[in-house]
C-alpha positions as CSV (number, residue, x, y, z in Angstrom):
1,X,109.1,78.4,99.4
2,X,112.5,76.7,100.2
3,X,113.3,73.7,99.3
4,X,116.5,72.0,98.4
5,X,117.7,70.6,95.3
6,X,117.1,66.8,94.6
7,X,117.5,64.1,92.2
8,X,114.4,64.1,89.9
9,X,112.7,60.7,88.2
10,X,112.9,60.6,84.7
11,X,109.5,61.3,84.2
12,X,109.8,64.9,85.3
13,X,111.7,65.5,82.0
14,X,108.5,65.7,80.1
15,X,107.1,68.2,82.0
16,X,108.5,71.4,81.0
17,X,107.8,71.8,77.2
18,X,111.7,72.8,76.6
19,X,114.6,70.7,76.1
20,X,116.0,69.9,79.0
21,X,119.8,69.7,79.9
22,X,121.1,66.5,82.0
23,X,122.1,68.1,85.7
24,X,125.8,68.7,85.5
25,X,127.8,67.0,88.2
26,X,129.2,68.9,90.9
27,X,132.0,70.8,89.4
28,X,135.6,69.9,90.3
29,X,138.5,71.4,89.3
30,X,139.5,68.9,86.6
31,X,136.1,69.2,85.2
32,X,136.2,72.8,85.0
33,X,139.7,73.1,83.4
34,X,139.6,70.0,80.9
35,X,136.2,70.1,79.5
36,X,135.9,67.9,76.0
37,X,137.0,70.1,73.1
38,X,133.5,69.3,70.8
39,X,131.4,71.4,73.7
40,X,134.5,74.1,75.1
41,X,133.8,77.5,73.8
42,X,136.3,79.4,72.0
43,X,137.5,82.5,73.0
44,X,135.9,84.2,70.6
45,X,132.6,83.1,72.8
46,X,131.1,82.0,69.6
47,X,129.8,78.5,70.9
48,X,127.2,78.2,73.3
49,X,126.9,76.8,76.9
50,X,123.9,73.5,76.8
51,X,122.2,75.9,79.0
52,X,121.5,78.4,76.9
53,X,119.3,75.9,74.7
54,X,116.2,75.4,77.2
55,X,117.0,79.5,78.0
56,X,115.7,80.3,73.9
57,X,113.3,77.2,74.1
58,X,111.6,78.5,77.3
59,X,111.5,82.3,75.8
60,X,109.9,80.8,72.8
61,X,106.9,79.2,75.0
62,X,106.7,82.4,76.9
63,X,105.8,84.2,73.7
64,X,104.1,81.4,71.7
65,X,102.1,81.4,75.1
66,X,101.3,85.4,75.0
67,X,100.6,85.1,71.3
68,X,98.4,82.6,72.1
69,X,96.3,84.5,74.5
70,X,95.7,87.6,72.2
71,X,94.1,85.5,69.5
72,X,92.0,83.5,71.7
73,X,90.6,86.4,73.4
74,X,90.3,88.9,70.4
75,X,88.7,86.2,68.4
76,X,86.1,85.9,71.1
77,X,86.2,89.7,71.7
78,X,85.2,89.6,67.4
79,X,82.7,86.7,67.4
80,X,80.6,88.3,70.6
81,X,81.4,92.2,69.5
82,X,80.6,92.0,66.0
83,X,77.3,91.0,66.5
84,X,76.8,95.1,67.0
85,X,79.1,96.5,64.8
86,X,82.0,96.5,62.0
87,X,85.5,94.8,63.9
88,X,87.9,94.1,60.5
89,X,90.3,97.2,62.0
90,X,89.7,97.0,65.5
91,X,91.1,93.1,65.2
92,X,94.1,93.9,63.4
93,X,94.4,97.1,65.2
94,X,94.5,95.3,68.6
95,X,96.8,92.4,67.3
96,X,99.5,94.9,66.1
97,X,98.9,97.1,69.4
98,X,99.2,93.8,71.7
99,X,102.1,92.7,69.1
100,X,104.2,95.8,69.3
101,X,103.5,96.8,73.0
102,X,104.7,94.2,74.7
103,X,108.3,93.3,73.3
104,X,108.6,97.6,73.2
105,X,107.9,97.0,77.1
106,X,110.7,94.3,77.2
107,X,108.3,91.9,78.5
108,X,110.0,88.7,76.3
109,X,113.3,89.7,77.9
110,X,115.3,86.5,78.9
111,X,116.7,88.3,81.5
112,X,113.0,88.4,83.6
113,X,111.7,85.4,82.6
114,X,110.9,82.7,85.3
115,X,111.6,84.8,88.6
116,X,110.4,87.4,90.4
117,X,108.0,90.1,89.8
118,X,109.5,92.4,87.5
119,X,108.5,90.1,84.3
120,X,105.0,90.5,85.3
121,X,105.2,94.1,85.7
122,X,106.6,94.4,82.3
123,X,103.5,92.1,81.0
124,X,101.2,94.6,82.8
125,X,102.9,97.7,81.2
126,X,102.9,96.2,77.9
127,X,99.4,95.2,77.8
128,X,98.1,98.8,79.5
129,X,100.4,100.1,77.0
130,X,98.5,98.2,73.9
131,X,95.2,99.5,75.3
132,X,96.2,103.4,74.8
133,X,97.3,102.2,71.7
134,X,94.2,100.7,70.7
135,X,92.3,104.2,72.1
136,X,94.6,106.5,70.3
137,X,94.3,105.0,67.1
138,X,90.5,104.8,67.6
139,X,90.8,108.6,68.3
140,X,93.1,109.4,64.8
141,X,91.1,106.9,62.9
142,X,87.7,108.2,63.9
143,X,86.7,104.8,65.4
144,X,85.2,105.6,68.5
145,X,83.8,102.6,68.9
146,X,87.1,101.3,70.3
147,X,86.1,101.0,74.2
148,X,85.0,97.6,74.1
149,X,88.2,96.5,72.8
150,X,90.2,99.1,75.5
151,X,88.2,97.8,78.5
152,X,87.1,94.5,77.5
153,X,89.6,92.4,75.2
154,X,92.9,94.0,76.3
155,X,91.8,92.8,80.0
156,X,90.5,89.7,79.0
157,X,94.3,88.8,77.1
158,X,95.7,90.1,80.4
159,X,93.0,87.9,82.2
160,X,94.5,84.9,80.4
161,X,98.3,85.8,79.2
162,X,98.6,85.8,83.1
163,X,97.7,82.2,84.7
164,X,99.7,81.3,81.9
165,X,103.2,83.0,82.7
166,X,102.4,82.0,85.8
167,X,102.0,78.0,84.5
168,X,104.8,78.2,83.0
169,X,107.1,79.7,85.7
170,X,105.6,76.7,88.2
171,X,106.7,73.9,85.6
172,X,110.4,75.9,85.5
173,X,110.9,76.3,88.7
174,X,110.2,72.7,89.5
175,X,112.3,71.7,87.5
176,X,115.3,73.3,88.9
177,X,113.8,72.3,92.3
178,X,115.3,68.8,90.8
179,X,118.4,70.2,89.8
180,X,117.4,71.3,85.9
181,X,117.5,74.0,84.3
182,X,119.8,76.0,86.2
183,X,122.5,77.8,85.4
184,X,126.1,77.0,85.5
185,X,127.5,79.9,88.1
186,X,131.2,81.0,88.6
187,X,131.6,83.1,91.6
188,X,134.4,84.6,92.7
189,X,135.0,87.0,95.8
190,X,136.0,86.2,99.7
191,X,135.6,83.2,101.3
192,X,132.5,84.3,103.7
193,X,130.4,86.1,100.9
194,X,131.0,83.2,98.2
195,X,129.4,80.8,101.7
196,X,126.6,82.9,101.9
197,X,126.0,83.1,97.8
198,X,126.3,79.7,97.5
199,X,124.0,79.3,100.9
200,X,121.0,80.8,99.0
201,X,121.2,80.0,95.6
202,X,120.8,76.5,97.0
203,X,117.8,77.3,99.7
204,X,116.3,79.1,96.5
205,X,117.1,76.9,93.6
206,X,114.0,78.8,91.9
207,X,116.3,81.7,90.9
208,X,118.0,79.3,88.5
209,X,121.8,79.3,89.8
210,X,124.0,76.8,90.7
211,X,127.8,77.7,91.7
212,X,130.0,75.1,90.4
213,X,133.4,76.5,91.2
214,X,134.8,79.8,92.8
215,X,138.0,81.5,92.6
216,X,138.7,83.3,96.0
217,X,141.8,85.0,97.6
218,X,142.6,81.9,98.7
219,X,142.8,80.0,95.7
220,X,146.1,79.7,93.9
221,X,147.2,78.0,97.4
222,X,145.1,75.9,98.2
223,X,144.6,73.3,95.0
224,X,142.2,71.3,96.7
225,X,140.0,73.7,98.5
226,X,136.5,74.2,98.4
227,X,134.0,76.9,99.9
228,X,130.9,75.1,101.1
229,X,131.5,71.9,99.3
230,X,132.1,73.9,96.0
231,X,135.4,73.8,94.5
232,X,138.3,76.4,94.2
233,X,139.7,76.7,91.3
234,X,141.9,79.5,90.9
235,X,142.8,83.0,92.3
236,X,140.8,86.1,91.5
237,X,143.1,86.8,88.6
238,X,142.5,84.1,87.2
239,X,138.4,84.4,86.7
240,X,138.7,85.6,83.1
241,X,140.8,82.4,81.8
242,X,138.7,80.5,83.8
243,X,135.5,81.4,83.0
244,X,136.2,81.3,78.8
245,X,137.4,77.5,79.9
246,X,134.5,76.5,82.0
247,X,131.3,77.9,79.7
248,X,129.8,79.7,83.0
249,X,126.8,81.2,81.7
250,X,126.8,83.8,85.1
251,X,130.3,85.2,86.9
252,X,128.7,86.3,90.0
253,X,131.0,88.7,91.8
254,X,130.9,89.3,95.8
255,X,132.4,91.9,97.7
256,X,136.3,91.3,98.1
257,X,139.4,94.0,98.8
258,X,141.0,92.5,95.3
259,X,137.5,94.5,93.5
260,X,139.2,97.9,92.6
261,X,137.4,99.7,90.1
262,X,139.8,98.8,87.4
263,X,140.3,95.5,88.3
264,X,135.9,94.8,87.7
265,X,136.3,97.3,84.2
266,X,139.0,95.0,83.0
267,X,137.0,91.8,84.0
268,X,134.0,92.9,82.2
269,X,136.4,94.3,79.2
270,X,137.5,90.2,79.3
271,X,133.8,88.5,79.3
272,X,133.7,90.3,76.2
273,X,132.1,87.7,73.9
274,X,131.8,85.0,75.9
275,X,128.2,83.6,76.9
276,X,128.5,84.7,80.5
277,X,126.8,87.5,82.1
278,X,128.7,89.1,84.8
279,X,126.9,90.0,87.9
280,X,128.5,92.3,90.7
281,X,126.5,92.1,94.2
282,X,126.9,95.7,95.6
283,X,127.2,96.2,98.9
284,X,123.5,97.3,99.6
285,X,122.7,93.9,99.3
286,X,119.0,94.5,100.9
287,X,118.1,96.8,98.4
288,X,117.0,96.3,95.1
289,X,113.8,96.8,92.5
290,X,112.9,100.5,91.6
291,X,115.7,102.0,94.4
292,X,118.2,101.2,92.5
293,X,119.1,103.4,88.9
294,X,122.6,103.4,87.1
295,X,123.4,106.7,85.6
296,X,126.5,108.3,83.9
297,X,127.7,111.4,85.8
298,X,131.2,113.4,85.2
299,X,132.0,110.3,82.9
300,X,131.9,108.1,85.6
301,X,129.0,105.0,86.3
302,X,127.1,105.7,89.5
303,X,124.7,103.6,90.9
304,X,121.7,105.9,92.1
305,X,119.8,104.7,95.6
306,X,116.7,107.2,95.6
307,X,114.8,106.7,99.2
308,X,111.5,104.2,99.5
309,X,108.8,106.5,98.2
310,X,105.6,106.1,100.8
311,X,103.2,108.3,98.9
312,X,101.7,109.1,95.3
313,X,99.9,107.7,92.9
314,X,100.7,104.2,93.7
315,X,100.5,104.6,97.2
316,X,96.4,105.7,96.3
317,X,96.1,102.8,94.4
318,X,97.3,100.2,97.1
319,X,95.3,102.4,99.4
320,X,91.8,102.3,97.4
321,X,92.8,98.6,96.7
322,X,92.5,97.5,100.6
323,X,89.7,99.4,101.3
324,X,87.6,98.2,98.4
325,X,89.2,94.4,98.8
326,X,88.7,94.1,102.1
327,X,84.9,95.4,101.8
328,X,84.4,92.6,98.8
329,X,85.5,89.8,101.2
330,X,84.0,90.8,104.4
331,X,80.9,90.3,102.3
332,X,82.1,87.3,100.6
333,X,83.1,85.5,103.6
334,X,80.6,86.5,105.8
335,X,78.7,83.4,106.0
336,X,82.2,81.7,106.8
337,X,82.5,84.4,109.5
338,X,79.5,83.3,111.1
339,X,80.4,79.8,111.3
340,X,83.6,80.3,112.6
341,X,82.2,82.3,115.8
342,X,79.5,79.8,116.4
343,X,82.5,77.3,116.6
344,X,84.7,79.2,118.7
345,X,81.2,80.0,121.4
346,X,80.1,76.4,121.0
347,X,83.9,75.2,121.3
348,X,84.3,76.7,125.5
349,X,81.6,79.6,125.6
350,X,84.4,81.9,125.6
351,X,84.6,85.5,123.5
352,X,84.8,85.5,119.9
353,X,87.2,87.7,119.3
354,X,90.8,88.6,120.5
355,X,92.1,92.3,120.9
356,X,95.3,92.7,121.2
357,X,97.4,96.2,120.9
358,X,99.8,96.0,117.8
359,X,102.1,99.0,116.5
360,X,100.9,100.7,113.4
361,X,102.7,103.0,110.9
362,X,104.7,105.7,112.3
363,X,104.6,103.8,116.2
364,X,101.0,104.7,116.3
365,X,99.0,101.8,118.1
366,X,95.6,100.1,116.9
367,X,93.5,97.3,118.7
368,X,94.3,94.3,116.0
369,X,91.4,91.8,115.7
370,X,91.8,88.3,115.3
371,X,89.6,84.8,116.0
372,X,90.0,83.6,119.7
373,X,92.3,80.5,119.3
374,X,93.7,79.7,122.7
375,X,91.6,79.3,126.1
376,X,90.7,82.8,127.8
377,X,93.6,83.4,129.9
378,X,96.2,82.4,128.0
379,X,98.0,85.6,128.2
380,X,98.6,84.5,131.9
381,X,99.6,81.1,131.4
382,X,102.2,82.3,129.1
383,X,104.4,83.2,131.9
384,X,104.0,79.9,133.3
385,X,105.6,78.7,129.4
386,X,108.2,80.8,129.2
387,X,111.0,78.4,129.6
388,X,109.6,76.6,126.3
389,X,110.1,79.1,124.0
390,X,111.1,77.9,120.5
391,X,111.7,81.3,119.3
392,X,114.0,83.7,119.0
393,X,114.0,87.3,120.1
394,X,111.5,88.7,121.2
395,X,109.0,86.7,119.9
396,X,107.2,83.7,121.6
397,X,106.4,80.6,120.0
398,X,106.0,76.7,120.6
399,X,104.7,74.4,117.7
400,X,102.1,72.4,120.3
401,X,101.2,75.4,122.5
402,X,98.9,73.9,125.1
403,X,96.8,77.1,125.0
404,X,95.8,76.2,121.5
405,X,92.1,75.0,121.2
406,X,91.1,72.3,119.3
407,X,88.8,74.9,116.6
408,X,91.8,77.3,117.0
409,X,94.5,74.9,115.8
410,X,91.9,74.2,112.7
411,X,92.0,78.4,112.1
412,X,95.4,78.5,112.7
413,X,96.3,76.1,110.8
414,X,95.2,77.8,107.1
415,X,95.1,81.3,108.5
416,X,91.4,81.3,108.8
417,X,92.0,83.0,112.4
418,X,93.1,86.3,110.6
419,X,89.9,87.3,108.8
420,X,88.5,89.5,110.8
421,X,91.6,92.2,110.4
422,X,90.1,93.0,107.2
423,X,88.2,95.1,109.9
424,X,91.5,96.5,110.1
425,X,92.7,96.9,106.5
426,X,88.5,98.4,105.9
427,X,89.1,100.9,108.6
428,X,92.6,102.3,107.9
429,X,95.0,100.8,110.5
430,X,96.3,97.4,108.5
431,X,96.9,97.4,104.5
432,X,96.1,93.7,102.3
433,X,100.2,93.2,102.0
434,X,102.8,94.8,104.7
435,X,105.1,94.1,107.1
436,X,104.2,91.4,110.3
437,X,102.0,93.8,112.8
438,X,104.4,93.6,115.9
439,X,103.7,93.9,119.3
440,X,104.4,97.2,121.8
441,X,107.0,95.1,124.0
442,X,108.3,93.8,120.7
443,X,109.6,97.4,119.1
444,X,110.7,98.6,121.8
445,X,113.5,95.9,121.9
446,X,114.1,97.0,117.8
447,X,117.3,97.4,116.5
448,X,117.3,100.8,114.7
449,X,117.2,98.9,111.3
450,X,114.1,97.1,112.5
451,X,112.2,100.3,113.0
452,X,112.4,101.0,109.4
453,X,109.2,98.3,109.5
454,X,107.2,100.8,110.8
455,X,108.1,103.4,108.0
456,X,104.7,101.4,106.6
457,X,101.1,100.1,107.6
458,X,101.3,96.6,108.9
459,X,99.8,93.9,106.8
460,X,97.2,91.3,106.9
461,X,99.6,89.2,105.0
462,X,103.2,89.8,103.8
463,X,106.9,88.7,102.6
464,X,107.2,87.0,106.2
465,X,103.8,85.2,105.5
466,X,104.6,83.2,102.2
467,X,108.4,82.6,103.1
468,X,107.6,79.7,106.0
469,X,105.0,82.2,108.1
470,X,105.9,80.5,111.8
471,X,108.6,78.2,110.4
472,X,110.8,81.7,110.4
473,X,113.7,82.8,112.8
474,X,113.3,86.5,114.6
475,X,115.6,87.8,111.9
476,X,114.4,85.9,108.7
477,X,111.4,88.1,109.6
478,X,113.0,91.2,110.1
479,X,115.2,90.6,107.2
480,X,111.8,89.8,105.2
481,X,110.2,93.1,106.2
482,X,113.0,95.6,105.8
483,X,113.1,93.9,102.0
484,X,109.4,94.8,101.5
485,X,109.7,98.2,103.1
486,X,112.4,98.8,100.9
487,X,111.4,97.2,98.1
488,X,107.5,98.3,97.8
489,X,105.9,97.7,94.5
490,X,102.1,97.5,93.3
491,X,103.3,94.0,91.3
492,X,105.1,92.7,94.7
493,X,101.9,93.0,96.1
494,X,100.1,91.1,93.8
495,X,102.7,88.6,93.5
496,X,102.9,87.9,97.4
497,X,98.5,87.9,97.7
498,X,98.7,85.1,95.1
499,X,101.3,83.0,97.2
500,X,99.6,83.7,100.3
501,X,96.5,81.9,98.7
502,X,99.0,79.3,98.2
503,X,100.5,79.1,101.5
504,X,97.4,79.1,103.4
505,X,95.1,76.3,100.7
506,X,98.4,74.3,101.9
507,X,98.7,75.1,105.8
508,X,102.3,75.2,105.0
509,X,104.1,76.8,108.0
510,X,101.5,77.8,110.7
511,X,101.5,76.8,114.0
């Protein structure tokens, strides 16, 4: 999923249909300060950054896209239903539902578009939110021959308005996997959080940033510095002048003893029509999504960090989703099944199937069922390849394990090894999406934090699965885990099956 940023051919600039700003140069100080008066923004913020033109171009494919989708289908949805009875009203009735629901639902937000999963949570609760429209007005209008537009045409635009989002966000991110489209990122904090900021927004050049200066602590005395190859251009109180000079389009503000409450008010108070948006990292960096809710108490702004919710009606859903998943591909794949075993019996006349004991939810242990891979006793051999380790903590790993057979590097390789813990997810123990099922000798050497992974059932796939599955460090995982515990949401789990699919078509990873 990580990949770095690289010079693109000049083909790639037709790809995306937006216009698409030139990469900027790395940003040094002069470049920041003296920028050519024809694109500087006033300080009245009235002109706008170049980056904000592929931001309304991109927005307007987004919705010319969604548009697109509830014509297509409702016209279908008119041709096939109207052969049985009157559809004048329930087309325009749909079109204004679909039309009103889903900018009321904030799903053509800028702000969402292109990463993560909240923008396709908002598309879901726009388009559920369009089909109780299109019910209730069937209900006032005495139509109540409204269901096949409720459970038919509304799914099918959601059937299509997806893959298309999704389309979209793929051209996007690779173009700012070539350095494009991204946007222009002041940061400003100490010298170890700006590293670590500028660290991932370049390991993730999906999310869309790129820091081209910081103003640190350190800045007014060192004229020359840089943080990570990014250059200082200024002292903390000196963001605000900065930033109207420089046409940032983000200030991204990490944790620093200069941040007083005032201090961030009066920043905020001096963004004040500019085109930037300032963005303040709080110091529960792990924790984000629904968790986190900002609410006005005793006049004062509080950010609100309600505890991960492990029940309800969404926790039924996810429930009734594994069992009746994991039923539909047990079926699906049995033929595949059967081939596999006959491989693995033919392969050394060995067992099967592997048992091993893994830790559940809540510490409770389950026998975990996988595809032998490796000869019969490698669990005693292991000791003997101990010294080769490429892992860290308490993990053990070598990318040519000797134990490996030739079938089981095949299963490994795209994941096919792991079918048969849909046994698991059928039966209760495992869920479809979760944290990394660990072993008995592996939490009992957890960090408290680490436990937190068992606060949840462990998954047949997962964060740690579609972020470089074996290509991962001990903590990357943990860290990976925690977020999903923390995090939980029916969309995440949608959006992490779909790039498991991914990961595995392409073997990416696995070992």
């Amino acid at each position: 999923m990580d990949e770095s940023v690289r010079s693109a051919p000049t083909v790639d600039a037709a790809i995306l249909p937006v216009d698409l700003p030139k990469p900027r140069p790395s940003a040094r100080p002069a470049r920041v300060l003296a920028m050519p008066e024809a694109a500087a923004p006033s300080d009245s913020g009235s002109a706008k950054t170049p980056s904000m033109a592929w931001e309304a171009h991109y927005r307007a494919w987004v919705i010319a896209s969604d548009i697109f989708a509830t014509l297509l289908v409702i016209a279908i949805g008119a041709g096939v239903i109207g052969k049985y009875q009157p559809h004048d009203m329930h087309v325009l009735g749909t079109i204004a539902a679909v039309m009103c629901a889903l900018p009321a639902s904030r799903a053509w937000s800028q702000r969402v578009l292109g990463e993560g999963a909240e923008e396709y949570r908002r598309l879901g609760r726009g388009l559920v939110t369009s089909a109780v429209l299109v019910a209730l007005g069937g209900l006032m209008f005495g139509a109540l021959d409204v269901q096949p537009w409720v459970f038919f045409v509304v799914p099918g635009i959601a059937a299509v308005a997806f893959p298309q989002r999704y389309f979209l966000r793929q051209l996007l991110h690779r173009q700012r996997r070539h350095g494009r489209c991204l946007l222009p990122v002041m940061a400003a904090g100490s010298p170890d959080t700006l590293a670590d900021l500028i660290g991932r927004t370049r390991a993730e050049p999906y999310v869309g940033w790129r820091v081209e200066a910081v103003c640190t602590t350190i800045g007014s005395d060192q004229d020359s510095g840089e943080v990570d190859g990014v250059p200082v251009v200024g002292g903390l109180d000196e963001l605000a002048a900065h930033v109207r000079r420089g046409g940032y389009r983000v200030v991204a503000v990490t944790a620093d003893q200069y941040w007083s409450p005032r201090r961030l008010q009066q920043l905020a108070w001096d963004l004040e029509g500019t085109s930037a948006e300032m963005v303040v990292a709080p110091v529960l960096m792990e924790v984000a999504g629904p968790r986190l809710n900002v609410s006005g108490v005793l006049g004062m702004p509080l950010l609100r960090v309600t505890a991960p919710r492990f029940t309800g009606g969404r926790r039924l859903v996810k429930e009734a989703v594994d069992r009746l998943a994991s039923a539909a591909m047990l079926t699906l794949f049995s033929p595949l099944l059967l081939v596999i075993a006959v491989a693995i019996k033919v392969n050394d006349r060995g067992p099967v199937i592997y048992r091993q004991r893994r830790v559940g939810r809540d510490g409770d242990t389950f026998t975990m069922l996988k595809f032998r891979t490796m000869i019969t006793d490698a669990d005693k051999v292991r000791r003997e390849l101990e010294a080769e380790n490429e892992a860290a903590g308490p993990l053990f790993k070598m990318r040519k394990d000797p134990r490996i057979t030739r079938v089981g590097s095949l299963l490994r390789r795209y994941s096919l090894d792991e079918l048969p813990q849909l046994l698991n997810v059928l039966s209760g123990k495992m869920s479809l999406v979760g944290p990394r099922p660990p072993l008995p000798e592996e939490t009992e050497k957890y960090a408290p934090a680490a436990r937190r992974r068992l606060l949840v059932k462990p998954g047949l796939t997962g964060l740690w699965q579609v972020s470089g599955r074996s290509d991962l460090t001990w903590d990357q995982s943990i860290r990976l885990d925690l977020r999903y515990v923390e995090d939980w949401s029916l969309a995440l789990d949608m959006v992490i099956l779909w790039k498991t699919f991914r990961a595995v078509v392409g073997g990416e990873g696995a070992y």
